[in-house]
N, CA, C and O atoms as a GROMACS GRO file, in nm:
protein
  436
    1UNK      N    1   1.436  18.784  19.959
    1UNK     CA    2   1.451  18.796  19.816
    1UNK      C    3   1.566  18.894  19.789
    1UNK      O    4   1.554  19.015  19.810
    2UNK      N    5   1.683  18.834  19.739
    2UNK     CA    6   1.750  18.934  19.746
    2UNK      C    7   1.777  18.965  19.634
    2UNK      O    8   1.727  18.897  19.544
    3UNK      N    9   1.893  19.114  19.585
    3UNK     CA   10   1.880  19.158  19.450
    3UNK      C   11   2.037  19.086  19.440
    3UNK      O   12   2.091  19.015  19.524
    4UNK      N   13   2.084  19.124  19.323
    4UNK     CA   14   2.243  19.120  19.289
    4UNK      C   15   2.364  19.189  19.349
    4UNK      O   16   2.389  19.302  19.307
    5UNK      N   17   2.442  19.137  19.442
    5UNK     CA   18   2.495  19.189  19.541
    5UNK      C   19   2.595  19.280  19.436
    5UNK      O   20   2.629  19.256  19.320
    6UNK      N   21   2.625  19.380  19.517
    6UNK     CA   22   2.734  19.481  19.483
    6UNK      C   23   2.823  19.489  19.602
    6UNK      O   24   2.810  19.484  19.724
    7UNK      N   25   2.942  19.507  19.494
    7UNK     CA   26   3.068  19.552  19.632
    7UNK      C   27   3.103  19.661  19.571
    7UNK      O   28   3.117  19.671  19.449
    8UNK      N   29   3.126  19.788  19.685
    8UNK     CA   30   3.107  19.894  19.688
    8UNK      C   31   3.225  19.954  19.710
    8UNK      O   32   3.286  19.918  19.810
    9UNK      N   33   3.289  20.066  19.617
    9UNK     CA   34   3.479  20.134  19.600
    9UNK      C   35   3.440  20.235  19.665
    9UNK      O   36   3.372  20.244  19.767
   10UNK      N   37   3.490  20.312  19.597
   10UNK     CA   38   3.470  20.444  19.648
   10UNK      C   39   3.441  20.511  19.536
   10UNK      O   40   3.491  20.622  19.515
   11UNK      N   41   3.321  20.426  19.412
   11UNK     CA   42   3.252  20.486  19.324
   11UNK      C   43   3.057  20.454  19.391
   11UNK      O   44   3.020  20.388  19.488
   12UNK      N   45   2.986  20.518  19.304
   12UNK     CA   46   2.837  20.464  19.312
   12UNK      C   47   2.814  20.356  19.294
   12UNK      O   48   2.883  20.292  19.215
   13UNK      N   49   2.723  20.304  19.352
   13UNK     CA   50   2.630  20.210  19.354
   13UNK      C   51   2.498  20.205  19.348
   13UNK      O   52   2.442  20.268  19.437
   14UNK      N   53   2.423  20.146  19.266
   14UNK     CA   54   2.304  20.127  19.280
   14UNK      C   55   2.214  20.053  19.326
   14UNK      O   56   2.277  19.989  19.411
   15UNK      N   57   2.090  20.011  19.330
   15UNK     CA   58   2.011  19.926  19.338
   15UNK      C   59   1.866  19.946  19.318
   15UNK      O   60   1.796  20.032  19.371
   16UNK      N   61   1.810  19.806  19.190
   16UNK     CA   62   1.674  19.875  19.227
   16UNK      C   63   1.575  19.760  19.337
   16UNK      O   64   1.608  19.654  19.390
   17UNK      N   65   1.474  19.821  19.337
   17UNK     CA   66   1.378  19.696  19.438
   17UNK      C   67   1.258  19.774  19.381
   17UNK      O   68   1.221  19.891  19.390
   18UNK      N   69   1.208  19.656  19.316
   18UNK     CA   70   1.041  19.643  19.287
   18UNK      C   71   0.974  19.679  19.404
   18UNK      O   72   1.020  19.640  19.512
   19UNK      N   73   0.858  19.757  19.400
   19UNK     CA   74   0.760  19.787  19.496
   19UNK      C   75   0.600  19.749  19.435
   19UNK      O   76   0.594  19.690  19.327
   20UNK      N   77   0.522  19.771  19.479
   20UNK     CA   78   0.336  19.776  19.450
   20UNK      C   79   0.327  19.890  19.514
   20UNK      O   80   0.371  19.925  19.623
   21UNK      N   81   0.266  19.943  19.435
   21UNK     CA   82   0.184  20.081  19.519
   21UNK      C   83   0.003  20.021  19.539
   21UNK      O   84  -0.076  19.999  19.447
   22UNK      N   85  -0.017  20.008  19.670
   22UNK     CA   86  -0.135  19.990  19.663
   22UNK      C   87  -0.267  20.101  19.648
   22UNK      O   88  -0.239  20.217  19.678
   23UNK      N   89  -0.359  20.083  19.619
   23UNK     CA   90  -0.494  20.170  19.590
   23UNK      C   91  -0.452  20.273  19.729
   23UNK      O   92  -0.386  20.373  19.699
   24UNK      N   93  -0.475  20.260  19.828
   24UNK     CA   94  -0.458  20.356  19.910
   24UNK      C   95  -0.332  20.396  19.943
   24UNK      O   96  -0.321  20.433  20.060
   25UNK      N   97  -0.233  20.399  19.876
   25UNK     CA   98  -0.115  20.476  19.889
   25UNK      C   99   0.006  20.422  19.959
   25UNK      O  100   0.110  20.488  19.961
   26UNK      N  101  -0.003  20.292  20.024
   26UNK     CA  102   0.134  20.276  20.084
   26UNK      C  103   0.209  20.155  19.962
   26UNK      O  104   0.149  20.082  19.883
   27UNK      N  105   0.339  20.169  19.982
   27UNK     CA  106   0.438  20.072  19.950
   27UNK      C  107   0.411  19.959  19.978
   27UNK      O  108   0.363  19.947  20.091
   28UNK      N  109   0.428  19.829  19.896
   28UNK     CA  110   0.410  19.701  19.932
   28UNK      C  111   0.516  19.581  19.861
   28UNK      O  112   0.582  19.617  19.763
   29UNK      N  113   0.529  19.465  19.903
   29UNK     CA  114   0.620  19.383  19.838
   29UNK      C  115   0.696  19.324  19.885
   29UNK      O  116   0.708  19.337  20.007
   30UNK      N  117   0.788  19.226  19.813
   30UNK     CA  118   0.896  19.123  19.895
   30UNK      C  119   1.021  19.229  19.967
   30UNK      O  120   1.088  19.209  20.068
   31UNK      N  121   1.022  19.336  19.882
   31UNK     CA  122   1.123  19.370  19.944
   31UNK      C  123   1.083  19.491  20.074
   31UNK      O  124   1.154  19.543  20.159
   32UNK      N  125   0.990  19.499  20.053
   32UNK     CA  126   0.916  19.621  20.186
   32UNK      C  127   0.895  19.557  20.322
   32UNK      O  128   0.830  19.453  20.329
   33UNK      N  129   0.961  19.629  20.463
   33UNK     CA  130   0.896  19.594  20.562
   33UNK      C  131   0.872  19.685  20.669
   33UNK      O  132   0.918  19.798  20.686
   34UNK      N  133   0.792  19.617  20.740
   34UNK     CA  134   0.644  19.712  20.796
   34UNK      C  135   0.709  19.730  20.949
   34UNK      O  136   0.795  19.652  20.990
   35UNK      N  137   0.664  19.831  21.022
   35UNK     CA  138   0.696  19.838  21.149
   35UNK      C  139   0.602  19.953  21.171
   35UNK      O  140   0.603  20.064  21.118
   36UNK      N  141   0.499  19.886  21.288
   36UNK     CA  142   0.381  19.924  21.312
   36UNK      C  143   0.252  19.941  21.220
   36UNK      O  144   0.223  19.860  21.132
   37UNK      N  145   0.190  20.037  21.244
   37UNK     CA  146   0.067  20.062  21.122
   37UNK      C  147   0.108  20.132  20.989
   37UNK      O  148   0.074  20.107  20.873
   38UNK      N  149   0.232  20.273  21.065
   38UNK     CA  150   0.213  20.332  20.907
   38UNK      C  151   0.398  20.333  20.846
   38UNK      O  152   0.435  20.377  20.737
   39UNK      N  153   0.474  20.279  20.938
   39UNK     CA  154   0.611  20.303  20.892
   39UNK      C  155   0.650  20.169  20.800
   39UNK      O  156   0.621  20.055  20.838
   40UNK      N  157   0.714  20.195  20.683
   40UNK     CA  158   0.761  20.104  20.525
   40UNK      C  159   0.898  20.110  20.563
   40UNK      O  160   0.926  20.196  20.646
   41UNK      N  161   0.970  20.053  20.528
   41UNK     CA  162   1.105  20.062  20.490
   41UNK      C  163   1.183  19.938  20.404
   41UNK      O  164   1.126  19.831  20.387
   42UNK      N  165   1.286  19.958  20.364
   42UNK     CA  166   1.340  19.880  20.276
   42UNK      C  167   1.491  19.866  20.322
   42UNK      O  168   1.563  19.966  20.336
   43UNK      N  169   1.531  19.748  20.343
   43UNK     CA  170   1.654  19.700  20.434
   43UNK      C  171   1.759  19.700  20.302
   43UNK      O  172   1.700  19.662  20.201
   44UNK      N  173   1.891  19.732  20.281
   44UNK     CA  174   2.004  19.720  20.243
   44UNK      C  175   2.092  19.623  20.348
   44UNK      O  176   2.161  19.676  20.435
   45UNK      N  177   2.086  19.507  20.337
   45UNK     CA  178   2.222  19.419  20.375
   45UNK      C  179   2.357  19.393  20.345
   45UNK      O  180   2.394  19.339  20.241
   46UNK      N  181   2.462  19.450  20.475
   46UNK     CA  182   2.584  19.442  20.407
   46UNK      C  183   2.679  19.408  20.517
   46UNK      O  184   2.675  19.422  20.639
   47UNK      N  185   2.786  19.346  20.415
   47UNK     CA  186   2.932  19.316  20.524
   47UNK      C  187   2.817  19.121  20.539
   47UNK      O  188   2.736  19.086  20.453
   48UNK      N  189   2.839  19.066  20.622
   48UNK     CA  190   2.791  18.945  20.681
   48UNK      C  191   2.649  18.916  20.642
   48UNK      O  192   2.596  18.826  20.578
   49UNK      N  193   2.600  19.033  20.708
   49UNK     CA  194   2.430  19.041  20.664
   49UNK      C  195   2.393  18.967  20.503
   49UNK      O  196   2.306  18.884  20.475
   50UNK      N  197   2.489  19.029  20.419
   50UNK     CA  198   2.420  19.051  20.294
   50UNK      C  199   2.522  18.920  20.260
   50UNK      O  200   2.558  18.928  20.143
   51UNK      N  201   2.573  18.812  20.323
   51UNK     CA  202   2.606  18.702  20.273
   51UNK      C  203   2.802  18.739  20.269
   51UNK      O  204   2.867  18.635  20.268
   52UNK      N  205   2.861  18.831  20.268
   52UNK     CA  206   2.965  18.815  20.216
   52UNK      C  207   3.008  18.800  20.343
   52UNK      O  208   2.984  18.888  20.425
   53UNK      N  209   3.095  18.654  20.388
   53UNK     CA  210   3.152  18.581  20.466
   53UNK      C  211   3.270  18.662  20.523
   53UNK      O  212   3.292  18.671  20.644
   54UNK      N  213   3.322  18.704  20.455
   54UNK     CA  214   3.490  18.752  20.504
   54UNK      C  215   3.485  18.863  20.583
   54UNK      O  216   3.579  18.875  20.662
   55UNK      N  217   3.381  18.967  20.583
   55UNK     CA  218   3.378  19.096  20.569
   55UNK      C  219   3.373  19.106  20.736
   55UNK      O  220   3.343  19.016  20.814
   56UNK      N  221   3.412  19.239  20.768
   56UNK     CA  222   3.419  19.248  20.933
   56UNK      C  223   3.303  19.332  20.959
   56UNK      O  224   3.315  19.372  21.075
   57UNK      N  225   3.174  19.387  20.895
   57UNK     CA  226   3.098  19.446  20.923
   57UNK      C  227   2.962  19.368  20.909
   57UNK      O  228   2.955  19.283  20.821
   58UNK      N  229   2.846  19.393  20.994
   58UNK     CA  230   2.728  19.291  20.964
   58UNK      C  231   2.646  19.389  21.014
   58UNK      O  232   2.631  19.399  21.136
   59UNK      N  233   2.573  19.487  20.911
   59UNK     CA  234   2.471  19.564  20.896
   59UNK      C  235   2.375  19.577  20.800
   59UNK      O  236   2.371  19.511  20.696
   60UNK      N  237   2.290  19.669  20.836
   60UNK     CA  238   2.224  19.640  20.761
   60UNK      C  239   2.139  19.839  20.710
   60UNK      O  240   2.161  19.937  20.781
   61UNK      N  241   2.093  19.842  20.643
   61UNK     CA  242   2.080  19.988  20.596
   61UNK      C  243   1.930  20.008  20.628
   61UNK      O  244   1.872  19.899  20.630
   62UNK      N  245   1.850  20.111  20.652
   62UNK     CA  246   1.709  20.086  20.675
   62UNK      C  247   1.675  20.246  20.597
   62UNK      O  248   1.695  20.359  20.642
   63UNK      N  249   1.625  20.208  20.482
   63UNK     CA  250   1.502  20.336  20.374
   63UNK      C  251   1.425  20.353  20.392
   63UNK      O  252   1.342  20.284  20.333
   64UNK      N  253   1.367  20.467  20.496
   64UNK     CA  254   1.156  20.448  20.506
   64UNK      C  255   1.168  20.510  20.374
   64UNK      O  256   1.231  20.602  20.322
   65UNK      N  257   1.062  20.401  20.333
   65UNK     CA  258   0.920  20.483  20.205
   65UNK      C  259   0.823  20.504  20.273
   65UNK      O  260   0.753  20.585  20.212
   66UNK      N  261   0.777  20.477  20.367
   66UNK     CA  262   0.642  20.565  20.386
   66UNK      C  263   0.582  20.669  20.385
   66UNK      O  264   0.462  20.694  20.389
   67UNK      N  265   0.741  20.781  20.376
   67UNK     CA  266   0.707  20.931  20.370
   67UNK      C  267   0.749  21.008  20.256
   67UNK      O  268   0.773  21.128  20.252
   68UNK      N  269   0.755  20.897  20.138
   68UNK     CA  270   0.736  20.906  20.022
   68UNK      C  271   0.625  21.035  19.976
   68UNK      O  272   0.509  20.995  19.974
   69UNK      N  273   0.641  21.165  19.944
   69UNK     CA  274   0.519  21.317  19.910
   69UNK      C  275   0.472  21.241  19.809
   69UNK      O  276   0.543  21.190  19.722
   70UNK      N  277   0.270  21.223  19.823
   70UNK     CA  278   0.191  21.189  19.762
   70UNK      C  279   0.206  21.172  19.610
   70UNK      O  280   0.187  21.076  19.535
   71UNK      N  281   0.273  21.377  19.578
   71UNK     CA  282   0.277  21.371  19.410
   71UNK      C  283   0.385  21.284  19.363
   71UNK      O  284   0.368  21.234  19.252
   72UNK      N  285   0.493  21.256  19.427
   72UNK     CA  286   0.566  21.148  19.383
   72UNK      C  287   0.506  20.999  19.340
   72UNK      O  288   0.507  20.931  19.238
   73UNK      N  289   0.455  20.988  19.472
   73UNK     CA  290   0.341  20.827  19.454
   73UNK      C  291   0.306  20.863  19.316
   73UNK      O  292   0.391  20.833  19.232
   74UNK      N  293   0.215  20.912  19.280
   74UNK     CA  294   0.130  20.959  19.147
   74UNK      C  295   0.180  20.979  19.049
   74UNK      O  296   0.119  20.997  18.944
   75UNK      N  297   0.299  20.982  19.061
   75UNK     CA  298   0.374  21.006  18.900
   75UNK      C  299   0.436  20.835  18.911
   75UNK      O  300   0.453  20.759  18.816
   76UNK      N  301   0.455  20.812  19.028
   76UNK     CA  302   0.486  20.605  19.042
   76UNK      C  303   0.397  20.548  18.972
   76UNK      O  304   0.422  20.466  18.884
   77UNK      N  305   0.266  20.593  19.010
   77UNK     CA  306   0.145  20.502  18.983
   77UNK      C  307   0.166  20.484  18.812
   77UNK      O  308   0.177  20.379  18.748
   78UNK      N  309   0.167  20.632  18.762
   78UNK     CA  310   0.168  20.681  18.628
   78UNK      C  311   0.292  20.625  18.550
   78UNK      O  312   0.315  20.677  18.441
   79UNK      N  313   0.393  20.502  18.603
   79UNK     CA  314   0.483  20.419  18.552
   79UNK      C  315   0.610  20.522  18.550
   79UNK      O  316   0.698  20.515  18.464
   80UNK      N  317   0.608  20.613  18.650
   80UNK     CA  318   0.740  20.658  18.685
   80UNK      C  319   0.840  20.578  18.753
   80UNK      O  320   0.798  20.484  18.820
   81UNK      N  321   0.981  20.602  18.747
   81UNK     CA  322   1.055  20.528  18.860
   81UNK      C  323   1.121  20.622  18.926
   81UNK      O  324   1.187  20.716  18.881
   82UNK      N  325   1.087  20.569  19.108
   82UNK     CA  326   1.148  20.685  19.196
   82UNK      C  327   1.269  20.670  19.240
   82UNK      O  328   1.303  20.551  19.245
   83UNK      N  329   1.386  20.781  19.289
   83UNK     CA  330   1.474  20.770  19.317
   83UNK      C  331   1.496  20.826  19.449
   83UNK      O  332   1.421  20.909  19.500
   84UNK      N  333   1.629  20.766  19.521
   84UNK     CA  334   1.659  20.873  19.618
   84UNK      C  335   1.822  20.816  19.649
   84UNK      O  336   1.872  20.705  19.630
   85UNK      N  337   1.861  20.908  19.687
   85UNK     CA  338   2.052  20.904  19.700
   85UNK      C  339   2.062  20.913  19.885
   85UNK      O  340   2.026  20.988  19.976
   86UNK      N  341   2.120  20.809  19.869
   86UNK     CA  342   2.179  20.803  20.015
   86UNK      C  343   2.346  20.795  20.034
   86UNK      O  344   2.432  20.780  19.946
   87UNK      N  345   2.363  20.810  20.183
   87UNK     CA  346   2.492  20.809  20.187
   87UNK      C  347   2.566  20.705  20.196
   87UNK      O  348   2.554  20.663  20.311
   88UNK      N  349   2.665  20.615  20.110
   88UNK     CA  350   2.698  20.484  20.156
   88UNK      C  351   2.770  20.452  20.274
   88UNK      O  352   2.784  20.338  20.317
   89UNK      N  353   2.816  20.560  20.325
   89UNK     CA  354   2.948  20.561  20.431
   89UNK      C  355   2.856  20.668  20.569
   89UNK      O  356   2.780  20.762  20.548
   90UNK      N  357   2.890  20.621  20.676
   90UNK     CA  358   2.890  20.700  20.763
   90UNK      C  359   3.019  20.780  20.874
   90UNK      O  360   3.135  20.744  20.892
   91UNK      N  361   2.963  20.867  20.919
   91UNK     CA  362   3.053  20.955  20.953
   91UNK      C  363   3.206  20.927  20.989
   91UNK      O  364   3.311  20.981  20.953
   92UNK      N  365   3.181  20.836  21.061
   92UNK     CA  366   3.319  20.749  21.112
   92UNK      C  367   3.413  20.678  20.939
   92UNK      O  368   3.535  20.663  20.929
   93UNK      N  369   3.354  20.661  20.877
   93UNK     CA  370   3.402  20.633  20.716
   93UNK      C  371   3.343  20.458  20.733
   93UNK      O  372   3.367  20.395  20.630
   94UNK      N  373   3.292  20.397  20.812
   94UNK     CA  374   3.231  20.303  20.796
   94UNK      C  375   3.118  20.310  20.675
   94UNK      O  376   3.077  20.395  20.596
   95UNK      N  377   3.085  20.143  20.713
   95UNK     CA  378   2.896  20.125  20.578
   95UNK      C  379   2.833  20.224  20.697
   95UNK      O  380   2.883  20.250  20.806
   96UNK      N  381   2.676  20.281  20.628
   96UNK     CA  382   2.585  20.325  20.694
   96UNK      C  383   2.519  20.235  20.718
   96UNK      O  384   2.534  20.127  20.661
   97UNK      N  385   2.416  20.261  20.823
   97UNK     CA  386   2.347  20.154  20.915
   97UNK      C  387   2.229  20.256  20.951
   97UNK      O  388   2.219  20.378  20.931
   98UNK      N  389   2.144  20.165  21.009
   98UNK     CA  390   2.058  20.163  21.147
   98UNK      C  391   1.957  20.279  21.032
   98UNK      O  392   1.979  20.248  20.915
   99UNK      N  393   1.868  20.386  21.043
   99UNK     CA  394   1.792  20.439  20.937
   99UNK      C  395   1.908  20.572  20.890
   99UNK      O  396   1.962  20.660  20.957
  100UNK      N  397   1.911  20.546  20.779
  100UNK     CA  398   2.002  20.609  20.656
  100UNK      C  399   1.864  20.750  20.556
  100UNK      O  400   1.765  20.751  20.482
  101UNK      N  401   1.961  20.846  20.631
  101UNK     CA  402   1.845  20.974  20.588
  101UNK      C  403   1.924  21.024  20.461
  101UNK      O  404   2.041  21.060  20.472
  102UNK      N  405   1.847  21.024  20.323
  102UNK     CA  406   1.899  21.077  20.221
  102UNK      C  407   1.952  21.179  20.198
  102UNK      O  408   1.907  21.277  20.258
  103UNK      N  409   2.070  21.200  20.104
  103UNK     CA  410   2.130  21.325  20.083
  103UNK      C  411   2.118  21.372  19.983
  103UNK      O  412   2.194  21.463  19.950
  104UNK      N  413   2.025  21.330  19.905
  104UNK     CA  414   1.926  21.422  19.801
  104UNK      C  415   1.800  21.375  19.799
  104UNK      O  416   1.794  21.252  19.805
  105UNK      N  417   1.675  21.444  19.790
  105UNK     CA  418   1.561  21.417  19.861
  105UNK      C  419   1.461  21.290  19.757
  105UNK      O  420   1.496  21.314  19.641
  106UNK      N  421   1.388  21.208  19.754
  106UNK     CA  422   1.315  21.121  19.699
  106UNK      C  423   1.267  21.252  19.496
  106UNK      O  424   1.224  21.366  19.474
  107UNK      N  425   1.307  21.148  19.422
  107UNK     CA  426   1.200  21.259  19.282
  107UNK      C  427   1.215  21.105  19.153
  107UNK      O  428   1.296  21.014  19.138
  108UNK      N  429   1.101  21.144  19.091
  108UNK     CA  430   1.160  21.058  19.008
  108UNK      C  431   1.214  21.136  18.882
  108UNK      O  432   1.241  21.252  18.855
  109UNK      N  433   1.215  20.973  18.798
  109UNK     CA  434   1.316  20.962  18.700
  109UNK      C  435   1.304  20.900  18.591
  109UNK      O  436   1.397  20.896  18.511
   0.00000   0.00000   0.00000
């Protein structure tokens, strides 16, 4: 299920992705996936991955939510929307890849 692709300058970008918060607290949904019992994450596709043909890169971005702090969940539940800022570029000035650790921490909004 994918969202509305963006091509990315060297301004921001966004994206949102619907989640479920279930009764006992984890993330759920088309766009959530699972690896093992308790790890969530949410894939960003880009370069090939994410459909654009031309591009010389084919990655893909990986967001755990699973370690999403409870009081955050709870202000979700309470029809908050959460945020978190990642880095689009990695060190080398490439896309980021492989699990992408935020550079400002999960809060909502």
């Amino acid at each position: 299920m994918p969202v509305e692709p963006r091509i990315a300058a060297e301004g921001l970008i966004s994206f949102d992705a619907p989640v479920t918060l279930s009764e006992d607290g984890r993330l759920t949904g088309p766009f959530v996936r699972r690896e093992g019992a308790t790890r969530r994450f949410v894939y960003i596709a880009i370069g090939t991955s994410a459909g654009q043909h031309a591009s010389e890169w084919s990655r893909r971005a990986k967001i755990d939510v699973h370690d999403i702090p409870a009081d955050l969940l709870a202000q979700a539940r309470q029809g908050e929307v959460l945020e978190v800022v990642l880095p689009g570029r990695a060190k080398d000035g490439s896309p980021a890849c492989a699990t992408v650790r935020p550079i400002r921490a999960w809060r909502a909004i």
